[in-house]
N, C-alpha and C positions, 0 to 999 in steps of 0.2 A: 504493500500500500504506500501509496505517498502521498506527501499530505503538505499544504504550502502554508504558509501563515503571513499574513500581507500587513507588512509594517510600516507601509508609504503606497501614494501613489495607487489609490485605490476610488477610483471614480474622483481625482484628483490628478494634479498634474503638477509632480514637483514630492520631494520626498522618497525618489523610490527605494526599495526597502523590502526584499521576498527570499523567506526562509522556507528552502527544501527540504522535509526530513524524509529519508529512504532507507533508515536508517543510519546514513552517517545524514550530517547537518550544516548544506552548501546556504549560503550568502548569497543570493544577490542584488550588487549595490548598496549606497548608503548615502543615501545625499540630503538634500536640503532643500528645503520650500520658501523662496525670496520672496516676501510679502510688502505691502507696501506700509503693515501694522508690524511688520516685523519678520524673524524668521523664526519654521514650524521645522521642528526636524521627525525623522521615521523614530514609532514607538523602538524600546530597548529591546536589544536581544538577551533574553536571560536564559541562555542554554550554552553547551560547552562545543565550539562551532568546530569542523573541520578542515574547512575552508571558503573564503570568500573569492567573489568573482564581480571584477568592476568593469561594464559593459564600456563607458566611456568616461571621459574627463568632467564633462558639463557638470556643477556644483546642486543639480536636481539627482546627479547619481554618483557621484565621489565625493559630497561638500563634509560629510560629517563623518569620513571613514578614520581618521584618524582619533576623535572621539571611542570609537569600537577599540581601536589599542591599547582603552587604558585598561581594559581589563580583559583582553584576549591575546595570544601567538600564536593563531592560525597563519598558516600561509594566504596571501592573498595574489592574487591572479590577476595579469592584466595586459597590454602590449605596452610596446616601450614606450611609445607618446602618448600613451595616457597617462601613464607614471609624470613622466617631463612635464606636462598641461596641468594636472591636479596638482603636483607640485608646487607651482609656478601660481594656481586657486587658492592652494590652502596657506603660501603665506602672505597673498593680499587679503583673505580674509582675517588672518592675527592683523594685519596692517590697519583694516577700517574698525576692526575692533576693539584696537586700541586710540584708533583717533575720536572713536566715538564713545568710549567708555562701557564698552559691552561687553560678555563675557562668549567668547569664541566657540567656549566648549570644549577645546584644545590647546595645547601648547608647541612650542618647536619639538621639546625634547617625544609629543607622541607622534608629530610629522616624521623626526626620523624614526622613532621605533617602526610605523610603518613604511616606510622606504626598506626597513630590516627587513621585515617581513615579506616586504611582495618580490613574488617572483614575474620577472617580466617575458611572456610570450607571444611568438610572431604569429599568422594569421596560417592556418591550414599546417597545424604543428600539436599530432593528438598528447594528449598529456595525462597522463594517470596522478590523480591528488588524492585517492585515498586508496587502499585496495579493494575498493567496491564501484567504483567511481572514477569516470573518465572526460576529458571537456577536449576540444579544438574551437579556436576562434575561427571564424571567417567576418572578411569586410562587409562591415554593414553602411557604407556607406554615406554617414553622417558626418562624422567630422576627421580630423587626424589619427590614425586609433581605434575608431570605433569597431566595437564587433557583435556581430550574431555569436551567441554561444550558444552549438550544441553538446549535453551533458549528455553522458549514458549511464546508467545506475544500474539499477541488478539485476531488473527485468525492463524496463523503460527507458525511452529517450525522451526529454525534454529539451527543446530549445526555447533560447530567452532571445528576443529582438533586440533589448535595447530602443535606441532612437534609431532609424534607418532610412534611405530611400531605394526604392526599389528602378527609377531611373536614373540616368547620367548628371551631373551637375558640371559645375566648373572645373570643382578640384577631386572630386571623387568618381568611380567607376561604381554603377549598379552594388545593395546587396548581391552579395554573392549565396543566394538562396539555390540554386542547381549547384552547389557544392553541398548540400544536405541530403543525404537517400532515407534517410529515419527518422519521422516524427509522430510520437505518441501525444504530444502535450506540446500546445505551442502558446508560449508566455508573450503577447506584443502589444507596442505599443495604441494609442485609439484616440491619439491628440487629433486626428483630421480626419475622425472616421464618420464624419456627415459630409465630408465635401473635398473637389479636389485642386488642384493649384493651382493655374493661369499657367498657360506656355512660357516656360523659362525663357525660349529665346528672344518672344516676342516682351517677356517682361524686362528681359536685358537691352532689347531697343528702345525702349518706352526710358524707360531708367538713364541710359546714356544719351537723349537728347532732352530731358530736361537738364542734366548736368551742363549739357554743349551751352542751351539756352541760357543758361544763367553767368556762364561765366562771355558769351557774347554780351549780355547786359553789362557785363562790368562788376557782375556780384559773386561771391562767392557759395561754393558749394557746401554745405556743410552735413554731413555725412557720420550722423552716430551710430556707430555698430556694435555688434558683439563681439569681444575681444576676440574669442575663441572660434574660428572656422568664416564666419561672415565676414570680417574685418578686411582678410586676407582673401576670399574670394573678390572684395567688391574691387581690390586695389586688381585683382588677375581681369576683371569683365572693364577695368577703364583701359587697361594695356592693351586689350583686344581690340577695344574698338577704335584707340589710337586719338583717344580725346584731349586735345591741344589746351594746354594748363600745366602750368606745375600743382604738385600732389602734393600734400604735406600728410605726413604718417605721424599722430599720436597716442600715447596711451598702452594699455597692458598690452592690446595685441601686439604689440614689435616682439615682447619676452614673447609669445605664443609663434610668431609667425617664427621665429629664431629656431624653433621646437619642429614645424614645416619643413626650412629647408633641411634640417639636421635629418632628416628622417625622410630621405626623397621614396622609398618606395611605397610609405604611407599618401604619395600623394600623384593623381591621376599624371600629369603633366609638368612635372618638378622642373625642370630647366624654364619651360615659361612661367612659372612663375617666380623663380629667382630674377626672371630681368623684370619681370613688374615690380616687384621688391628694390631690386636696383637701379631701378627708375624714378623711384619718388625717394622724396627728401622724407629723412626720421629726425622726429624733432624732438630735440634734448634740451633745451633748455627756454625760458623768458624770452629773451632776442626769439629767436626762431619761430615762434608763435607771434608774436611783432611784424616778424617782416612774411607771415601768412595772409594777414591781415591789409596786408600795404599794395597786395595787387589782386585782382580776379585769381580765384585758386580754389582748389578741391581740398576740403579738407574730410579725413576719414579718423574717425577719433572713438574713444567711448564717452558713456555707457548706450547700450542698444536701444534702451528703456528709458536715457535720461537722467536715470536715477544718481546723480554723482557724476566724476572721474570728469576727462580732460575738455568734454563738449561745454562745461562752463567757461574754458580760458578763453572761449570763442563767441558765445552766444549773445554776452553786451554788446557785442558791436557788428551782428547779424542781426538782429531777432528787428530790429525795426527800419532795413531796409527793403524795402519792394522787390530791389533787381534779386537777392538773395534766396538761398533756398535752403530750406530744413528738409533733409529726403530720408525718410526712415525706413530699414530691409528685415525686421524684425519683429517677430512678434509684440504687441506691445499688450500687457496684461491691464486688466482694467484697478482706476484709481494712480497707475505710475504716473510719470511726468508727460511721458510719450505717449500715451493713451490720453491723459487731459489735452494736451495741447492738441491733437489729432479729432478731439472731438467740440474743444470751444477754440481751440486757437488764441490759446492763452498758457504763460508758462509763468513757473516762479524762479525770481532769481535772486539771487542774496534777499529774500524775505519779502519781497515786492513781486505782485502778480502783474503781469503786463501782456497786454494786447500784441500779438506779434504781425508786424507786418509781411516779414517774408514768408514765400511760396512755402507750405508744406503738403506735403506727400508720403501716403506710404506704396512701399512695392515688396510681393510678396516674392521672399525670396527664398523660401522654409527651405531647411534642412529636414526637414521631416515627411514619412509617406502619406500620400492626399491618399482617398478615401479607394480609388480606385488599384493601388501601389497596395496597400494595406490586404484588398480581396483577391489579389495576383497573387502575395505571400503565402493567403491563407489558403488557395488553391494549391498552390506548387507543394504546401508544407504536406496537407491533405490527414487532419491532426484527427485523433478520437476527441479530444476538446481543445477549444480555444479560450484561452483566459484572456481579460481583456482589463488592460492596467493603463496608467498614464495617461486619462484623458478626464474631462470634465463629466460631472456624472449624465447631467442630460445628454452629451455626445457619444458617453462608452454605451449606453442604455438604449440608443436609439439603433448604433453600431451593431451590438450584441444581438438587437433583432432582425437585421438587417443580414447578419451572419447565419442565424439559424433557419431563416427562409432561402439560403442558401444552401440547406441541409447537414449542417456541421451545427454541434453541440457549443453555445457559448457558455462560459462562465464570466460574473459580473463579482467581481469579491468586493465585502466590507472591511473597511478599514479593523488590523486589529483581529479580526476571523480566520478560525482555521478552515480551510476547502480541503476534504480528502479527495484523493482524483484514484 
């Protein structure tokens, strides 16, 4: 029998957090839920684990695994730039923790116990982690790192999604789902399991002439992204298209993108994107944000959302030009900055709500599988059940039925609840 117990990310999105018992007792993930009241993290594990397995870097599924170190030495599972990227997570989250007086939940000394602990593997490389119990990652096509893990247990396969796309992106090739022949139980995500995503290409033309547009006005582009995976495609789709501007590169993703090139066979088209990289300017200091600001320029900075980081050294002297644009590629959750301002056109800054003049826009540029990518999976997987995690509950709910009229058994789990399967 096996039985999972859902500790995150249960008709929720953010948190994830699912313990296997099959008798030994697999992990997967441990992340964190970025609120705009705050952060939620996955209920505790109080069992003695055997191992954990971290699907990707994003702080929704690695934010609080080093919290799990202060009282476990499992081995923990992962590929090598997800180790690099969480890393690179976990200590700008000691960093805003301590400018903000808040308690992390961790410290340096449990980041490196686990760094101790994880053992880092490559993608289609089977690996035995307990004697009853065996995993191989393959690319799931999300970000640097990410993987589909299929687990085989003592009578059962399971495989966990993760975050994934099931088509081509910028910087990523297709999950790699026709590299799986056995699926009993398939764990995925159901963030966009009501709907699917606009044509990439034609979102990448839409996206590169309002950028063209604004800096022919004489204004600047201003461009908040996700450090982690968006940041660094958006600088690959201006290289492409050959958009005449200087770039300016701020903020955590330069540490992430650094984590990209080190690591070329995690990423679809690694030489082209090193000369995008080496085409725009990284801006290291005051001056350099100064003289962004002194001509027509793209600027590509964070937070994705608004919430903090470098798109404030920019925004007083953007937010109430006309010719200017604010272009958002990210999900933006409701109540952040980037969701206010998207829906009154209005942001706060140093404590002053203000009317923004400049163009804003969003463009959907998910890293995640639309609804359509999601029922290819669940075909190809061809599971006895589908569990259905990581999405908002009216979306996983709607999903879940949406699956079973397609003749495959869903499971919808509650937060906190054991599912025997």
């Amino acid at each position: 029998m096996v039985r999972i117990t859902f500790k995150g990310a249960s008709q929720e999105v953010g948190r994830s957090a699912f313990l296997i018992d099959d008798g030994d007792k697999i992990l997967f993930d441990y992340g964190v839920k970025l609120t705009p009241k705050g952060t939620e993290y996955p209920l505790p594990v109080k069992t003695n684990l055997n191992a954990a397995i971290i699907s990707h870097a994003h702080l929704d599924h690695s934010g609080n695994l080093p919290h799990l170190f202060q009282e476990t030495n499992c081995l923990c599972y992962m590929t090598p730039p997800t180790l690099d990227i969480a890393r690179i997570l976990w200590f700008d989250t000691l960093k805003i923790a301590g400018l903000e007086g808040m308690d992390a939940k961790f410290d340096k000394d449990e980041i490196a116990k686990t760094e101790k602990h994880t053992f880092p593997v490559g993608y289609n490389k089977p690996m035995d982690i307990t004697e009853n119990t065996s995993m191989v990652f393959y690319d799931a096509g999300h970000i640097a790192g990410s993987a589909l893990t299929e687990l085989r247990l003592r009578n059962k396969t399971l495989v966990y999604s993760g975050d994934y796309r099931y088509t081509e992106t910028r910087l990523h090739n297709p999950a790699e789902f026709e590299k799986i022949k056995e699926c009993d139980y398939f764990i995925t995500e159901s963030t966009y399991g009501d709907r699917d995503h606009p044509n990439r290409k034609e979102t990448e033309k839409e996206f590169v002439g309002m950028v063209q547009d604004t800096i022919d006005k004489g204004g600047h582009a201003l461009l908040p992204s996700f450090a982690v995976g968006r940041s660094q495609e958006i600088l690959d789709v201006l290289h492409e298209y050959h958009v005449e501007a200087p770039i300016y590169f701020d903020g955590m993703g330069q540490k992430v993108a650094l984590v990209y090139l080190a690591n070329p066979t995690y990423v679809k088209d690694h030489k082209f994107l090193k000369k995008a990289l080496d085409k725009v300017n990284w801006v290291k200091n005051f001056k350099m944000r100064k003289k962004a600001l002194k001509e027509p320029s793209i600027i590509v900075c964070t937070s994705g959302m608004m919430q903090g980081g470098s798109v404030y050294a920019y925004l007083p002297e953007i937010y109430n030009d006309p010719n200017s644009s604010i272009l958002l590629t990210g999900y933006q959750v409701a109540e952040t900055p980037g969701r206010i301002l998207l829906d009154t056109g209005k942001i706060n800054i140093e404590g002053l709500v203000v009317k923004v003049k400049a163009r804003v826009k969003h463009f959907d540029f998910s890293a995640h599988a639309g609804r359509d990518e999601l029922f290819n999976a669940i075909k190809k997987m061809n599971p006895e059940k589908v569990i259905c995690v990581h999405g908002d509950a009216e979306i996983t709910k709607k999903f879940a039925k949406s699956i079973k009229e397609e003749g495959f058994e869903p499971v919808v789990p509650e937060l906190g609840k054991e599912v025997e399967l």
